[in-house]
N, C-alpha and C positions, 0 to 999 in steps of 0.2 A: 497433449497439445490441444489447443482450443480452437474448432473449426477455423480453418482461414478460407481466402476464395484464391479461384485459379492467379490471378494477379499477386497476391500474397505470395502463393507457395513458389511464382516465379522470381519472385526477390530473393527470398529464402535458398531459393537454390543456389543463387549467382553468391550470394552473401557464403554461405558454406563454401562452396566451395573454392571464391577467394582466401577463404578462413585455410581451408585445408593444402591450396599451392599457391604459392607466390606471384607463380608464374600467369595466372591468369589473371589479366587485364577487363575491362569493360570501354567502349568507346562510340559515341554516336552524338546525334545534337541535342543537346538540352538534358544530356544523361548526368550532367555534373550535377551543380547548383542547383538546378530546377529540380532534379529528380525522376527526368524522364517525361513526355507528354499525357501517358498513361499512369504516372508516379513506379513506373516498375522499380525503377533505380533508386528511388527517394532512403536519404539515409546512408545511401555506398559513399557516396561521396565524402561526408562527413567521417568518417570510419575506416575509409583506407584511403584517400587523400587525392589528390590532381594528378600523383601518376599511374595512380590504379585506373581511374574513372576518370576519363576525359572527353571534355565535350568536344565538338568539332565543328569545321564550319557546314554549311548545309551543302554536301556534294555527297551523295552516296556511292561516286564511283570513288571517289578520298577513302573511304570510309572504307569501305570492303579493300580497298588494295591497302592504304595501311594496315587493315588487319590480316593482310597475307603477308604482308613483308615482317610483321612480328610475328606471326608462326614461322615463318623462317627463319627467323632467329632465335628464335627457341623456347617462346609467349604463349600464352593459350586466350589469346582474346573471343571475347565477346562484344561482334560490332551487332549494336541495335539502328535498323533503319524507323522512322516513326513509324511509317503506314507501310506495309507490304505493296502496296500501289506503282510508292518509287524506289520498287527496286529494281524496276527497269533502267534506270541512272546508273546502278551499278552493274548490271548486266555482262558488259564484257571482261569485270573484273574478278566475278565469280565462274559465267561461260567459260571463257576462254583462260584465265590465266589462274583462277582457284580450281576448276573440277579438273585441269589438266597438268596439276604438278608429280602430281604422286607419276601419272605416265611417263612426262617428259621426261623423266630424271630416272626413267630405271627402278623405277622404287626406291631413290636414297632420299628421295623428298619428302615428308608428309607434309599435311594441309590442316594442323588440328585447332580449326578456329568455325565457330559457333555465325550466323546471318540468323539475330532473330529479327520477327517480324509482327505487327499486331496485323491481322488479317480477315476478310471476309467482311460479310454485312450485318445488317440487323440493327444496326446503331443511326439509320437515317446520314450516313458521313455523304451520301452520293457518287457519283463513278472517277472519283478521283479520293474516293478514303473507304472503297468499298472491296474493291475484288479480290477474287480468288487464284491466285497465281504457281500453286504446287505445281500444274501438271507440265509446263513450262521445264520445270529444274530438274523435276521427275524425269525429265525426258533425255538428259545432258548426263552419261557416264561419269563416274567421280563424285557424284554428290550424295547425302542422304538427305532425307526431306521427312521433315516430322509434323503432325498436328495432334494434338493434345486435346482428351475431351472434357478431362478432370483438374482438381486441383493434384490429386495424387498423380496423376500420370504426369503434367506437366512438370512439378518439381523432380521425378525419377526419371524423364525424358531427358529433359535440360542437363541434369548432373552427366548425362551416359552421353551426351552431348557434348559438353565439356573435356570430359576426359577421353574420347575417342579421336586416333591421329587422323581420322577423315571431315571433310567441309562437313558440316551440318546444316541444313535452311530449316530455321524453325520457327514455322509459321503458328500465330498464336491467336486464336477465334474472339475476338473484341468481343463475341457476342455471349461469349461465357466468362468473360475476365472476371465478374462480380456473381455472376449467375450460378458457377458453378463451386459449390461451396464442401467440406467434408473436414473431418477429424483427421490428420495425420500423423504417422508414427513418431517420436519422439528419436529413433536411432535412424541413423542414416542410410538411404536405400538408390539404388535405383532401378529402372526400367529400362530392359534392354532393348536397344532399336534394334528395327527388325522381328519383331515380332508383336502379332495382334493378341487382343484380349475378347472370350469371349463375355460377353457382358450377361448374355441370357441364353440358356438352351433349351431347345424344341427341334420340334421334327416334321413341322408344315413344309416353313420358308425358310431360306437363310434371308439375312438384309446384313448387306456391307456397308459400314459406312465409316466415315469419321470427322473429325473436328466437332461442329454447332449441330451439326445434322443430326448427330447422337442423340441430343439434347430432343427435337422432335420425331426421333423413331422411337427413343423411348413411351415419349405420351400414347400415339399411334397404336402402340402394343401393349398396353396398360390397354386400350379400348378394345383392341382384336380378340383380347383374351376373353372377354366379354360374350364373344362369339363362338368359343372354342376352338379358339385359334389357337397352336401354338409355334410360336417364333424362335427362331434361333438369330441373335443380335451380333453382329461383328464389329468392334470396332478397330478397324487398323492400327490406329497410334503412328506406324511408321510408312510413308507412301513409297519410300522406297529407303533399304530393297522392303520390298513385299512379301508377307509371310505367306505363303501360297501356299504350305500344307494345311494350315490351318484354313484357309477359304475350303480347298482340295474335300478335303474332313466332312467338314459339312455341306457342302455339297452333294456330295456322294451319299449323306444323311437324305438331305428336304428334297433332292431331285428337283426344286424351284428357288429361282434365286433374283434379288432383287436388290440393286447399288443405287445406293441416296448417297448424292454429292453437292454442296451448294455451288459450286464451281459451273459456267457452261457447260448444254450435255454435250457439243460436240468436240471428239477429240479428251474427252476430261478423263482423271483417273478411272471412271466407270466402265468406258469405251473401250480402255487396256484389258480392265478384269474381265468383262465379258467377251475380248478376243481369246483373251488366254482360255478359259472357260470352255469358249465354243472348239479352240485348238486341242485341247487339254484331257475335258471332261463330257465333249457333246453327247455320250449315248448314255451319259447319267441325269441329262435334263428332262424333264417333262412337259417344260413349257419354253416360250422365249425368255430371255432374261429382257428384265424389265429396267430401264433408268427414272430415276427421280433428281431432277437436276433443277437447274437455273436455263429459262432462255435461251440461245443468240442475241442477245442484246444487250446493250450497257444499263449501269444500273439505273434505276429512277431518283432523281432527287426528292421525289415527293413521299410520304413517307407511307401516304395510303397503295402507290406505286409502287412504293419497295414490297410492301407486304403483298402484296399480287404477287408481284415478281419471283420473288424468294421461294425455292421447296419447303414445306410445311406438314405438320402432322396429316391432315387430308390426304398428301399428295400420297403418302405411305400408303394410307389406309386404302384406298383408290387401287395401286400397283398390287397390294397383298390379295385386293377381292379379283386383282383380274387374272392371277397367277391362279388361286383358286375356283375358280370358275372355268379356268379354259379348256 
């Protein structure tokens, strides 16, 4: 197969695996005819018709409860929100009445429908097509929460998503949709949630990270090595659940640990790892753990603003010389 980008192989996925069960649907605004705002969709429409792939009117709390009420029925939809921003519109419909069916019902209910999302910054969208909303659903029992930092992970993420009877929120980094590009297999695969991938291994530092962030911890550690550094790279893939042996692992390796999140630092996924961490692991640390995040603030609509704003390969480079030095 012939390099595609992260946005490709999430066509690619939705298309297979319509191809492979019936049963799953696609539904959100502009996912028909148009093909999606992002063009994720472009194509479904044509190829399985207006009852597979239906546009909808612009209310995301529609959105997310018809796509509950057809996994009740026995559907495997895929509702796409445009911008992760508003999916606080749908809020009470994933909160309250998608991450609490499987309980209410004793277990005879499952909930196997798919909330993707394009997500995060980098793209100049400003604070209303910018943020980072994981740690939010992350936080809400019943639900799994994914970010994708590849084209490969996202199409093996998405598919385990798909066929999995629990909610999924799958949040999708705008800022790798084109950026992140790669050969993939030709036979069908995927990537189990709940579990991280180690990207690079060393035995300085660990760095956790996932989503766009990968994308500059990467650079970061191409230059540390420079230095004789060496880094051990995490990328989560799944925010929740959390693969925690694998953090655990190495940890107990670098005895210095360092979570780059683009999400605000306070309260974000980072906040978690480093409680668990200090609960878990504290007399294997040798330093504090360190955050690399985004502000308390909303985002900038300017675009020299954003890039201030935003965690960045320095920001790494910065946490990795203060772990080493302390």
């Amino acid at each position: 197969m012939p390099e595609i980008t992260m946005l490709e192989a999430i066509r690619l996925a939705m298309k297979e695996e319509m191809e492979r069960d019936e049963s799953v649907l696609v539904l959100g605004e502009d996912v028909g005819i148009y093909g999606g705002a992002f063009r994720a969709t472009e194509g479904l429409y044509d190829e399985f018709g207006p009852n597979r792939v239906i546009d909808t009117p612009i209310s995301e709390s529609a959105i997310v409860g018809a796509a509950l009420g057809m996994a009740i029925m026995g559907y495997r939809p895929i509702a796409e929100i445009q911008f992760a921003d508003f999916i606080t519109c749908g809020f009470d419909q994933i909160v309250n009445q998608t991450a609490t069916l499987r309980y209410r019902t004793g277990g005879e209910m499952p909930a196997p429908l798919v909330v993707r999302a394009p997500s995060a910054a980098g793209v100049h969208g400003g604070l209303y097509h910018s943020q980072s909303p994981e740690a939010w659903f992350a936080h809400t029992p019943g639900l799994k929460v994914v970010v994708p930092s590849s084209a490969y992970d996202a199409k093996g993420l998405l598919k385990a998503a798909i066929r999995d009877d629990d909610p999924v929120i799958f949040f999708e980094p705008k800022f790798l949709y084109r950026r992140a590009k790669e050969n993939l297999p030709e036979e069908d695969y995927i990537v189990p949630l709940g579990k991280a991938k180690i990207l690079k291994e060393g035995g300085d530092v660990t760095i956790i990270t996932y989503g766009s962030m990968v994308f500059h911890c990467r650079s970061a550690i191409d230059k540390l090595e420079a230095e004789d550094l060496s880094i051990e790279l995490i990328d989560l893939r799944s925010i929740m659940p959390l693969d925690k042996s694998t953090i655990y692992d190495s940890v107990k390796k670098t005895n210095r640990v360092i979570l780059a999140y683009e999400d605000h630092k306070t309260l974000g996924i980072g906040a978690e790892i480093a409680a668990l961490l200090s609960e878990e692991l504290f007399e294997y640390l040798d330093t504090p753990i360190i955050r690399v995040a985004a502000p308390d603030t909303p985002i900038p609509y300017s675009p020299p603003l954003e890039e201030f704003y935003l965690p960045n390969e320095q920001d790494v480079i910065d946490a990795v010389h203060r772990v080493i030095e302390y």
